[in-house]
C-alpha positions in Angstrom: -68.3 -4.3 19.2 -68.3 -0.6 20.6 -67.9 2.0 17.9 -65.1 3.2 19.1 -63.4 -0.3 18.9 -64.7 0.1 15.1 -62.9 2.7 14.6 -59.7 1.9 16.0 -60.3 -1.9 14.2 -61.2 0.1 11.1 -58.4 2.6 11.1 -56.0 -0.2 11.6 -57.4 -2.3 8.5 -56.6 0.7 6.3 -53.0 1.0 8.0 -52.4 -2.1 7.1 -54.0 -2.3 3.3 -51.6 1.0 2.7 -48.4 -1.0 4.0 -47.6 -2.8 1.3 -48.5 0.1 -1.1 -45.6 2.1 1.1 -43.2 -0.5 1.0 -43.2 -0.7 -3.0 -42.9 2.9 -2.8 -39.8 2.6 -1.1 -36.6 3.1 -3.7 -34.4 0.0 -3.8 -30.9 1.2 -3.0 -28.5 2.2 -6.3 -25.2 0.2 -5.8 -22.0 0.9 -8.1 -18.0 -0.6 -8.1 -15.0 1.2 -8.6 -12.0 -0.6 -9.4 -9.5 0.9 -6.1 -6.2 -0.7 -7.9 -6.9 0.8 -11.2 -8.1 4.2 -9.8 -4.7 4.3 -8.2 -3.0 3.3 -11.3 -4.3 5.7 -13.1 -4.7 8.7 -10.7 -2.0 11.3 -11.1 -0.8 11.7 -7.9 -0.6 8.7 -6.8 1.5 8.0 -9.9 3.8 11.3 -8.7 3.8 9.7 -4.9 5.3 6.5 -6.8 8.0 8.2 -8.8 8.7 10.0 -5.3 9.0 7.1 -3.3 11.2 5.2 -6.1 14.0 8.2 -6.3 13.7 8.4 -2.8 14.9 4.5 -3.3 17.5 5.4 -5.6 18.7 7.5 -3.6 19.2 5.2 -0.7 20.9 2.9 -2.6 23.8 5.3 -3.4 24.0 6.4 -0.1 24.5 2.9 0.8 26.4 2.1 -2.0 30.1 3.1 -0.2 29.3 0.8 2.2 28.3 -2.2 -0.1 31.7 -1.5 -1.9 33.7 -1.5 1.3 32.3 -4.4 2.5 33.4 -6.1 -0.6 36.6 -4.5 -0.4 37.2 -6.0 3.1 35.7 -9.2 1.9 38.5 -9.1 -1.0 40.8 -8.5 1.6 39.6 -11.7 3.9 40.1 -13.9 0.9 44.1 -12.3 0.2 44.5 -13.1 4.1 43.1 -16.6 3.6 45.2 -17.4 0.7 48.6 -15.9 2.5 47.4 -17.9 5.4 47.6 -21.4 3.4 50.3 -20.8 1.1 53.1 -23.2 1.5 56.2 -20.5 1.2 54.8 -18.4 4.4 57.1 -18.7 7.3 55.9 -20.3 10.7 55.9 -16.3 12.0 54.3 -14.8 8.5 51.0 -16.9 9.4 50.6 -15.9 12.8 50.5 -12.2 11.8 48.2 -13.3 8.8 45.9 -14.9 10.9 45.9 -11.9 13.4 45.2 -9.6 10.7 42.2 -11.9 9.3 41.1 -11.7 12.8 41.1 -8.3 12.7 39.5 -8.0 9.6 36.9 -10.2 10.3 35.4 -8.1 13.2 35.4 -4.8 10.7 33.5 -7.2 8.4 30.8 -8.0 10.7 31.1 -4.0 11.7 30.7 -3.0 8.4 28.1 -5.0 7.4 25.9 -4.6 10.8 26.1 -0.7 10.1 25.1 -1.7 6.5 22.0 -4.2 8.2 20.6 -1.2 10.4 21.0 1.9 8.0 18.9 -0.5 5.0 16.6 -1.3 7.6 16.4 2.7 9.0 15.7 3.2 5.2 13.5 0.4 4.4 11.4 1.4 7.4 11.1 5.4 6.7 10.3 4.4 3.3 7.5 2.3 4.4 6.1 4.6 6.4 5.7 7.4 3.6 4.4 4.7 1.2 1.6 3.9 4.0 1.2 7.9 4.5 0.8 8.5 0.9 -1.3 5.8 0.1 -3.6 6.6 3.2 -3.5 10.3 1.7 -4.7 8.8 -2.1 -7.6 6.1 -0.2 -8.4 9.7 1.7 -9.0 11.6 -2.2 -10.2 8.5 -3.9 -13.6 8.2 -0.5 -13.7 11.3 -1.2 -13.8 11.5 -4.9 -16.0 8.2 -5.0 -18.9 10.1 -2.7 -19.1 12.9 -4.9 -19.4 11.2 -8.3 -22.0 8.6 -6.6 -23.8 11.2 -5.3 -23.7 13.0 -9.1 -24.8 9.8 -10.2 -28.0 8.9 -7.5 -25.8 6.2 -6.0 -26.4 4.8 -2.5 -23.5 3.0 -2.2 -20.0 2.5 -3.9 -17.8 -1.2 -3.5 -14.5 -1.9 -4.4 -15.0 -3.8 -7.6 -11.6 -6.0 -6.4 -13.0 -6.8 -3.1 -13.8 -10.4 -2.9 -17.4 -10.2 -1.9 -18.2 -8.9 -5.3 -18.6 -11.6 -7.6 -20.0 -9.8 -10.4 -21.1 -6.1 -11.7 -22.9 -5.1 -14.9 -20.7 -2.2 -16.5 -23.0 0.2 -16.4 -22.6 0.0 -12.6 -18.6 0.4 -12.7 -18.0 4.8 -11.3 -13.9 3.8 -12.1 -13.5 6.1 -14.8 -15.2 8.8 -13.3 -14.0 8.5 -10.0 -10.2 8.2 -12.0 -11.5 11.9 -13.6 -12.9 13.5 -10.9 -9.3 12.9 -9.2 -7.8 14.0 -12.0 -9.4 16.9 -13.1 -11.3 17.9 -10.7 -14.9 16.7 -12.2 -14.5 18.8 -14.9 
């Protein structure tokens, strides 16, 4: 062999002797859990966002509420109509103007209770939406609160502790209660 084949021969022996020495010097990545449905259980405003969204419920309701109680008026109504309409002491006349009236009646039933289909279904809708906005809003502070505690804490990477591909996690591994007070208080 040429000395200069020696060298390149001997320079790559010592490459590869060190290789093993530079992959054990490699750090093995840190990995943590936080529990996502307890962070948001227990993070502030996502608990304000949910007493928000349930008075914005309530408040539906009543405003649906006169409709509800007129379509059970009208129901009531039907069933007076119905009765009149079999009774045995109405004339042959009497009927024909009940059944006219239950006719009547019946269409501002199906009225009433399509406007009362579409206006909980305009509501049920809108109120979705700002629970998905909210929500996306809390996942948004809850990344964001998860990087900065992992990276107080040397972490490489965070899971959801209730995502199914994690089977199990020592507890010194779960960031839940910090993440929950870093949300909450800002890290102090």
């Amino acid at each position: 062999m040429t000395t200069p084949m020696k060298r390149r021969l001997s320079s790559l022996l010592i490459l590869l002797s060190a290789l093993p020495l530079a992959l054990q010097a490699q750090e093995t990545p840190s990995i943590a859990v936080v529990d996502l449905q307890q962070v948001l259980e227990n993070y502030d405003q996502a608990q304000q966002a949910d007493t928000e969204l349930r008075q914005q419920q309530q408040r539906v309701d009543a405003e649906l509420q006169p409709i509800v109680e007129s379509i059970e008026a009208l129901r009531q109504d039907r069933q007076e109509l119905i009765g009149r309409i079999n009774s045995p002491s109405i004339s042959e006349q009497g009927q024909q103007e009940a059944r006219t009236q239950l006719q009547e009646l019946e269409a501002e039933l199906q009225q009433a209770a399509a406007q009362f289909q579409q206006l909980r279904d305009e509501a049920r809708q809108t109120l979705g939406q700002r629970r998905n906005n909210m929500l996306s809003m809390m996942l948004d502070d809850i990344r964001g609160a998860s990087s900065e505690v992992a990276r107080q804490q040397g972490v490489d990477l965070v899971l959801n502790a209730q995502a199914e591909i994690v089977l199990y996690s020592a507890d010194n591994l779960d960031l839940t209660q910090r993440v929950i007070d870093e949300l909450n208080n800002g890290g102090d």
